[in-house]
Each structure stands twice: as structure tokens, then as C-alpha cells.
C-alpha positions in Angstrom: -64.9 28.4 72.1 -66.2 30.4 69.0 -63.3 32.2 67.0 -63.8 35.9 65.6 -60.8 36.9 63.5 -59.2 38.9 60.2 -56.0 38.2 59.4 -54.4 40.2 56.5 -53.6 38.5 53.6 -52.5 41.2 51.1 -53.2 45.1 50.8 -52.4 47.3 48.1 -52.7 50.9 47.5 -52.7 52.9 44.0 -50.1 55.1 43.6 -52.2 57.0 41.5 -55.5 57.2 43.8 -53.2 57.0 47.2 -57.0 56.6 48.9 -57.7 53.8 47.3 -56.5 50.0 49.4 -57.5 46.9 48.2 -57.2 45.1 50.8 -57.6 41.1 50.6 -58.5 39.6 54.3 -58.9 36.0 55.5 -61.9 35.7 58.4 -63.3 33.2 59.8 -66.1 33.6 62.4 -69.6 31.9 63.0 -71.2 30.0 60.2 -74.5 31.8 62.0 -73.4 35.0 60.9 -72.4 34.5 57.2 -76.1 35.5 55.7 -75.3 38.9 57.3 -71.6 39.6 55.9 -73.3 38.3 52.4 -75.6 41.5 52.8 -72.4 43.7 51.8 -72.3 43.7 47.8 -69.0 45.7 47.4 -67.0 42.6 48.9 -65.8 39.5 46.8 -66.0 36.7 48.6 -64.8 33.2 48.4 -66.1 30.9 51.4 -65.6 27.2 52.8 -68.4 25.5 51.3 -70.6 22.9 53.4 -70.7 20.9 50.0 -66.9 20.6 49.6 -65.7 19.4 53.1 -66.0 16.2 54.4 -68.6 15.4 57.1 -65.7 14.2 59.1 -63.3 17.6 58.6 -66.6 19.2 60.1 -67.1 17.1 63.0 -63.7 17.5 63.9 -63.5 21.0 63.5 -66.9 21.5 65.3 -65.6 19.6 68.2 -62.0 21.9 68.1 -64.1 24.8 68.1 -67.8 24.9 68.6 -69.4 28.3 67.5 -71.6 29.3 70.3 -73.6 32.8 70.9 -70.7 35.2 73.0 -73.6 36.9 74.1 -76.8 35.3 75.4 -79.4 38.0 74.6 -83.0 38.1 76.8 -86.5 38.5 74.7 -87.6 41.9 74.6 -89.2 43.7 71.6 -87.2 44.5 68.4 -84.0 43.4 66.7 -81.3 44.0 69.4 -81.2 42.2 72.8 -79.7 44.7 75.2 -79.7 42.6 78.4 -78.4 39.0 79.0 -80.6 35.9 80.1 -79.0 33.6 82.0 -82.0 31.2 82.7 -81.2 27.6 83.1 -82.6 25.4 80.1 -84.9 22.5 80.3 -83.9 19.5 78.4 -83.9 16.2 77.8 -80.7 13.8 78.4 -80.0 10.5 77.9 -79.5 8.4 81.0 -79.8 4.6 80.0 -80.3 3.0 76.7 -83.6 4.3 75.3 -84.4 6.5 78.4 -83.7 10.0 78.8 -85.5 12.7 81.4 -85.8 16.3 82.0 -82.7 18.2 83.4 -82.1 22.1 84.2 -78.8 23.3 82.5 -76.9 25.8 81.6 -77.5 28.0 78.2 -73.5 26.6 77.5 -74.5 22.9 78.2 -77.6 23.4 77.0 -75.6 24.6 73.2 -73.8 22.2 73.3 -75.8 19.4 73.8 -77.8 20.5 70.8 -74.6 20.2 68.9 -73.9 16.9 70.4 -77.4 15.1 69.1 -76.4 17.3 65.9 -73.5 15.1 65.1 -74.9 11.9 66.4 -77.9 12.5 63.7 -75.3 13.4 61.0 -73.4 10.4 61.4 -76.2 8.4 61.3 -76.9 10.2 57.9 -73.4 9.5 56.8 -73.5 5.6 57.6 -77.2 5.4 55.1 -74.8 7.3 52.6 -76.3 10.6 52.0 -74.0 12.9 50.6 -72.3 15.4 52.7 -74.0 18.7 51.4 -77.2 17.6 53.2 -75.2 15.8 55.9 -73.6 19.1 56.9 -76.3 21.3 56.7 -77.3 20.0 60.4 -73.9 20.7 61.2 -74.0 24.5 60.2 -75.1 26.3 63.4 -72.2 24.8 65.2 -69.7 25.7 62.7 -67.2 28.4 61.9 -67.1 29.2 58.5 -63.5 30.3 56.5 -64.3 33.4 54.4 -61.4 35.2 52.1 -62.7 38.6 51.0 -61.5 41.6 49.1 -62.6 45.2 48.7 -61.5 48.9 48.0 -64.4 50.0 50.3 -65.4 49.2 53.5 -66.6 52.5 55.1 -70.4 51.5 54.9 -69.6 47.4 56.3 -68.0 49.4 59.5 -70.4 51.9 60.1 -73.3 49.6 60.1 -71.8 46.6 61.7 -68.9 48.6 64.1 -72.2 50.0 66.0 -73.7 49.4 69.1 -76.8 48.1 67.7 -75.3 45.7 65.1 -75.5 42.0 65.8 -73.1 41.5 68.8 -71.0 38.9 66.5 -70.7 40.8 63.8 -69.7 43.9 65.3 -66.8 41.9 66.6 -65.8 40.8 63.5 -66.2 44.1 62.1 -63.9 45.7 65.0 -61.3 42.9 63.6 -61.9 44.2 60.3 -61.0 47.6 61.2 -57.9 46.8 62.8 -56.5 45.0 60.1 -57.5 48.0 58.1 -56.0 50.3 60.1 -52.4 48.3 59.8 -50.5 50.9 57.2 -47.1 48.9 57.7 -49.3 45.9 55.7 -49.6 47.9 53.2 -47.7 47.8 49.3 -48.0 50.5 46.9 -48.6 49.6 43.4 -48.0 51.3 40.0 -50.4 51.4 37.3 -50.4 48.0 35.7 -48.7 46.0 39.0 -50.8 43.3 40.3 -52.7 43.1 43.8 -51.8 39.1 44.0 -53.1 37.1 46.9 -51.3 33.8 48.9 -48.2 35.0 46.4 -45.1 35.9 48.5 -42.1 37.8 46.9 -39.5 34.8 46.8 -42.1 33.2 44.7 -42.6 35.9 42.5 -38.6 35.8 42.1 -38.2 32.2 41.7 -40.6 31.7 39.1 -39.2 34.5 37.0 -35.4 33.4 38.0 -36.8 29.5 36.3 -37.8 31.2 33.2 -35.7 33.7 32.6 -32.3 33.0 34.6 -32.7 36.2 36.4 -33.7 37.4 39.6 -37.3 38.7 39.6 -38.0 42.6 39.0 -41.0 44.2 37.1 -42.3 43.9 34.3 -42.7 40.7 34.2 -43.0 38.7 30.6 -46.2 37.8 29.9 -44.9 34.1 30.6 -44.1 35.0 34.2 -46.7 37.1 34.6 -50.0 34.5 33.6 -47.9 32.2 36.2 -48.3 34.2 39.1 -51.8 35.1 38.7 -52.6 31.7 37.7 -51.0 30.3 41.4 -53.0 33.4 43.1 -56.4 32.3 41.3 -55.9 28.9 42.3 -54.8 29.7 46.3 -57.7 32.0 46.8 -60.0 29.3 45.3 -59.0 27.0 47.6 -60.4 28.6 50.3 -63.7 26.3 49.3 -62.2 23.6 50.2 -59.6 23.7 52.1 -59.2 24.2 56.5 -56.1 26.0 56.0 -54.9 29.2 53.8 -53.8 28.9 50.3 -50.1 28.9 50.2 -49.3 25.1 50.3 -50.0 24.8 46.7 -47.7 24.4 44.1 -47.4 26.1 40.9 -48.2 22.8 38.8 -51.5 21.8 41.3 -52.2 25.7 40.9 -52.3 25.9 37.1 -55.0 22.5 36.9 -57.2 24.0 39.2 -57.4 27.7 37.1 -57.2 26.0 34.0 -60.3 24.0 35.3 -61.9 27.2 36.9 -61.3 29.3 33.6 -63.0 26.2 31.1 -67.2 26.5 31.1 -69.1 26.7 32.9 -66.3 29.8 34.4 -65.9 29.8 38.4 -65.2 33.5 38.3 -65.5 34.3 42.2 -62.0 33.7 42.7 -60.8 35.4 40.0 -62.5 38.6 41.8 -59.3 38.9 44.5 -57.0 39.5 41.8 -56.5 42.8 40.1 -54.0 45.5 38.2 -53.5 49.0 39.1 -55.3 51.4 36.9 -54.5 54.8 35.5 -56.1 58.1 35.3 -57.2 59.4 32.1 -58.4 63.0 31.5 -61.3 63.5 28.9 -62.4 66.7 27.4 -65.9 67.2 27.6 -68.1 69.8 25.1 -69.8 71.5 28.2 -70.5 75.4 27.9 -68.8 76.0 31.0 -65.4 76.2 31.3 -65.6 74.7 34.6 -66.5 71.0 33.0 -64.5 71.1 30.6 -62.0 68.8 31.8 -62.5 65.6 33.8 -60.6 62.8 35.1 -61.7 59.1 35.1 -60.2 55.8 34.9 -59.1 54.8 31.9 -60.2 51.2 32.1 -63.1 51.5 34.7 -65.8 49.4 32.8 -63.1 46.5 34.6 -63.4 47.4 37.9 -66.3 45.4 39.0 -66.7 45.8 42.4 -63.4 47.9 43.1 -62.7 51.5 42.9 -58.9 51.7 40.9 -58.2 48.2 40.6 -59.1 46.3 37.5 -60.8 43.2 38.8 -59.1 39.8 36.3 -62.8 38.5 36.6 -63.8 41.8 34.6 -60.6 41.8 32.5 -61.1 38.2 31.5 -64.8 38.2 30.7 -64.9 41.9 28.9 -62.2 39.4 26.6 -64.8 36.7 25.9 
């Protein structure tokens, strides 16, 4: 039942730092899990929010696909469970209106039965007409969660969590990390000043320069075509709050309300985090006595890339504006 995958979304790597990937990665694993991943400060993160679904989108996708432990670890000392239990569990089931009694099951039956009374008690919430952000929170241990994330580096997330002693969960999410990170074919190279643009595939990029211009799309863009495309990549990795699926069945029109709304105040910056430029190399002289400093390279626009290491993050871009 429980799901553990990363699918690649886009990566791009700087033509001028060739070590440098941004890589841009839809996952989706065990709600259970998700204070772990949110450890990791380098990532930028946009997640399916238990406020924004529907109590009903969550039963239904509980019930699709429960999220259950894949390993069933036995109590011993410290934080990792080395050997499995396999113990029956003593509960209580129903058996007649108003009557239940003790039964030995399974640790599977035993999950599931917890998520079973789970949903009957949240759908007893729903009929008194509470709101679903406390509705779902007794849905949350049962639940896979939909995470879109972005990062230059990932080195320290896969040595701690790609490790025998991580979190057996995690450590399989971070093995489908790696692999996806491993995937050079997946991978774009950008000049200085192209864009890293998420949920944005290449005939859209030349249809929407083709409508404004009457040709077929090559870079630059205009600055018309240009705020377009980001503007449909903002709003696609948004989504990702609210939405079961990915971001690309959104048009452009739908896309340029929901930015235009994320951009007013307060600013929803978090997905404007996945998008980013290229930057450059500049050298600077430095005044230092030896000759050996007195040259050094940097970034020319670094103070704008947040999180990232080459990219300049639009978040950054847009609020260094303001």
C-alpha cells in the first residue's frame, strides 16, 4: 500500500558552474515522514496542504493508498529499530450495534483498523461542520503527502538519510532521490540568464512566443514572453497545495490569476522559490598583500540565490525589487 517515489520534474545545469544542477523533483511518500524531510533547509518545498483538500479527496485517497509502516520495528533502546516485531495486536472490534470485544490481529489489520475508526470519526466531524483543516488532521497518519522540491544541493539530505541507520522510510525515499539525481539524460544545460522553469514544456514555451510574436520560439525571449512563462511555472508549482495531480493542466489565463494573486500582499513566495535564472561569474580584484588573493571569482548576482548555489532564485529577485 504506501507509495515512496521521485519523479523528475525539471533539471538544469549552469554552463558556467557545470557542477552545479538544480534539479526540481515531485515526491510523494508518507505524510508520517514529512517533519523529517522539513529538517533539510537547503530544499524549497511546496507541499499538499491538509487545509486545502477536501475531507472527501482525503478519504478517497487514503482508501487508494493507505500509508502504513514498510517496516514494523521491535522496542529496543535508541532511535533505530534493527529487528522486526511481528506480534499479533489486541484490539477492539465491532461486532453488533453498540458491542465490540477483544480480538488478536495482525500489525496490518491492526493499521488499518485504526485508520478505519479514523475516517468514521472524521466524517462525523464533517456532518457537525467543522472545517476540514481540523477534520483532516485525524486523517494525517494514514496519508501520503505530495511534496514538489528544488535544490542545487543535496549531498548532506543523501548522506544522512541514504544510511543504514536513517529512518527506514526515508531512506527509501532518499534512494529514490538519488536515482533521479543520478539521471544525466534529464538533464538541460542553461546559459547565464536562461530560466530553470518547472511544469513548462518546450511546445509551450514555443507557442506562447509564436502568439505574440508570429514566430517560432527561440531565446531571448521579449520580456512579454518571458513574464508569461514564469508566470504559468509559478502558478503550476503552486498548485501542488492543492491539487492530487502535477501542475501541467493549467492554462496560461487560470495561471496568470493565481500568480497575480500569489504576488499581491500578503506575498506567497514559496513557489516562487522553484523558479530561477542562470547566473554568471564575475571576477573582483581584491587589495590583499599577496599576490595569491589578488583575484577572486564570485557570482555576480549571488545576494539572489537564496537557497541555491548559481541559480538566482525569482523569490530573491522579486523581493531584493520591493
Amino acid at each position: 500500500m504506501t507509495t515512496i517515489s521521485a519523479k523528475t520534474i525539471l533539471r538544469s545545469r549552469n554552463v558556467s558552474a557545470p557542477n552545479k544542477v538544480l534539479s526540481t523533483l515531485l515526491l510523494r511518500y508518507p505524510r508520517f515522514i514529512h517533519s523529517e524531510f522539513m529538517t533539510h533547509r537547503v530544499f524549497s518545498r511546496n507541499a499538499a496542504s491538509s487545509r486545502a483538500i477536501p475531507v472527501k479527496k482525503m478519504i478517497d485517497d487514503i482508501l487508494a493508498d493507505t500509508a502504513m509502516p514498510i517496516h514494523w520495528g521491535a522496542a529496543q533502546k535508541g532511535m533505530q529499530a534493527d529487528q522486526e516485531c511481528d506480534a499479533m495486536v489486541n484490539i477492539w472490534l465491532p461486532i453488533a450495534e453498540r458491542q465490540t470485544r477483544a480480538s488478536l490481529v495482525s500489525r496490518e489489520n491492526a493499521w488499518l483498523s485504526a485508520r478505519d475508526h479514523a475516517i468514521e470519526v472524521a466524517l462525523e466531524f464533517n456532518s457537525a461542520g467543522y472545517h476540514k483543516q481540523v477534520i483532516n488532521r485525524l486523517l494525517e497518519p494514514f496519508l501520503h503527502i505530495t511534496v514538489l522540491v528544488s535544490s542545487t544541493e543535496w549531498d548532506n539530505f543523501l548522506e544522512l538519510r541514504d544510511h543504514k541507520d536513517a529512518e527506514p522510510h526515508i531512506q527509501m525515499l532518499a534512494r529514490e532521490i538519488r536515482k533521479c539525481l543520478e539521471d544525466e539524460s534529464a538533464v538541460q544545460t542553461l546559459e547565464p540568464g536562461q530560466w530553470h522553469l518547472p511544469f513548462v514544456s518546450e511546445w509551450e514555451k514555443s507557442e506562447i512566443v509564436k502568439e505574440a510574436t508570429g514566430t517560432t520560439w527561440q531565446e531571448p525571449w521579449g520580456d512579454a514572453e518571458r513574464l508569461s512563462l514564469i508566470k504559468l511555472s509559478v502558478a503550476r508549482c503552486a498548485s501542488t497545495s492543492y491539487k492530487t495531480t502535477d501542475g501541467f493542466d493549467m492554462t496560461l489565463e487560470r495561471a496568470v490569476a493565481i500568480y497575480d494573486k500569489l504576488h499581491s500582499k500578503p506575498f506567497h513566495a514559496s513557489p516562487f522559490e522553484h523558479v530561477a535564472q542562470a547566473d554568471d561569474f564575475e571576477d573582483l580584484a581584491y587589495h590583499f598583500e599577496r599576490p595569491a588573493f589578488k583575484t577572486a571569482a564570485c557570482w555576480k548576482h549571488s545576494e539572489e540565490h537564496g537557497n541555491f548555489v548559481g541559480f538566482r532564485q525569482l523569490r530573491r529577485q522579486l523581493e531584493l525589487r520591493t
